[in-house]
N, C-alpha and C positions, 0 to 999 in steps of 0.2 A: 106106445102105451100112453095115456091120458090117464094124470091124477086125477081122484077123483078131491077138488074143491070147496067142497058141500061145508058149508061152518065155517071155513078157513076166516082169517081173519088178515092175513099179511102173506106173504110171498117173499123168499128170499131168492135172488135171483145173482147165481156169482157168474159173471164173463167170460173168465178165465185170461188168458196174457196170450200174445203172439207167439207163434209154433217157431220154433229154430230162428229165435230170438232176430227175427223181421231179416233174416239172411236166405231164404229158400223161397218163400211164398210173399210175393210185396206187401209191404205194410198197408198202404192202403185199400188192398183188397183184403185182407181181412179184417179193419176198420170197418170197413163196410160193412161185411158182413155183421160182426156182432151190434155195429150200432143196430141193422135192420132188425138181427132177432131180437132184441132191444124194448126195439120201436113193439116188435111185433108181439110179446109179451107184456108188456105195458099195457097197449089197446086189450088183452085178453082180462086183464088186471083191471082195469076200468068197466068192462063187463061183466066182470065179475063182482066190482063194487071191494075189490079186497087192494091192500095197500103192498104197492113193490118194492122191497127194500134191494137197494143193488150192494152188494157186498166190496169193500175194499182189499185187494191184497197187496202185502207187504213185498211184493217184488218188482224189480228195475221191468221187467218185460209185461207187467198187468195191464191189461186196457185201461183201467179204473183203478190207481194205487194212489190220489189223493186228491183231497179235494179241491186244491189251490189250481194243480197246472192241469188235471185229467178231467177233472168234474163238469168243468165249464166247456170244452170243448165237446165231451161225450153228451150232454144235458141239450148242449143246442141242437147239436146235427140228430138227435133220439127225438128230441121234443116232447121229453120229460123234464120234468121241476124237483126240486126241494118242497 
């Protein structure tokens, strides 16, 4: 199902944290993965002309839980900005 966008004016867009805290499925496979969908809603968010806000959580397993040590590594490999 496709929101419908129409007005929107921002996007919040939350990651979510690695499943079975990087012990079952490798971590950098699913690194991948959300950078891609990422990437991949970003570019939708640029055609859209609406602004992506990527949400922080507060946990040790979050893809994105700060912006010192996660931000900069997820922002490069996404090729998203600030």
């Amino acid at each position: 199902m496709r929101p419908n966008l129409q007005g929107a004016r921002n996007l919040c867009f939350v990651c979510g944290e690695y499943m079975f805290q990087k012990k079952l499925i490798p971590a950098k496979s699913e690194w991948d993965r959300v950078v891609d969908a990422t990437r991949q809603v970003g570019k939708h968010a640029v055609e859209k002309r609406i602004e992506l806000a990527i949400e922080l959580l507060p946990f040790e397993f979050a893809f994105v839980n700060s912006l010192s040590i996660r931000w900069s590594a997820f922002s490069t490999r996404s090729g998203l900005s600030m």
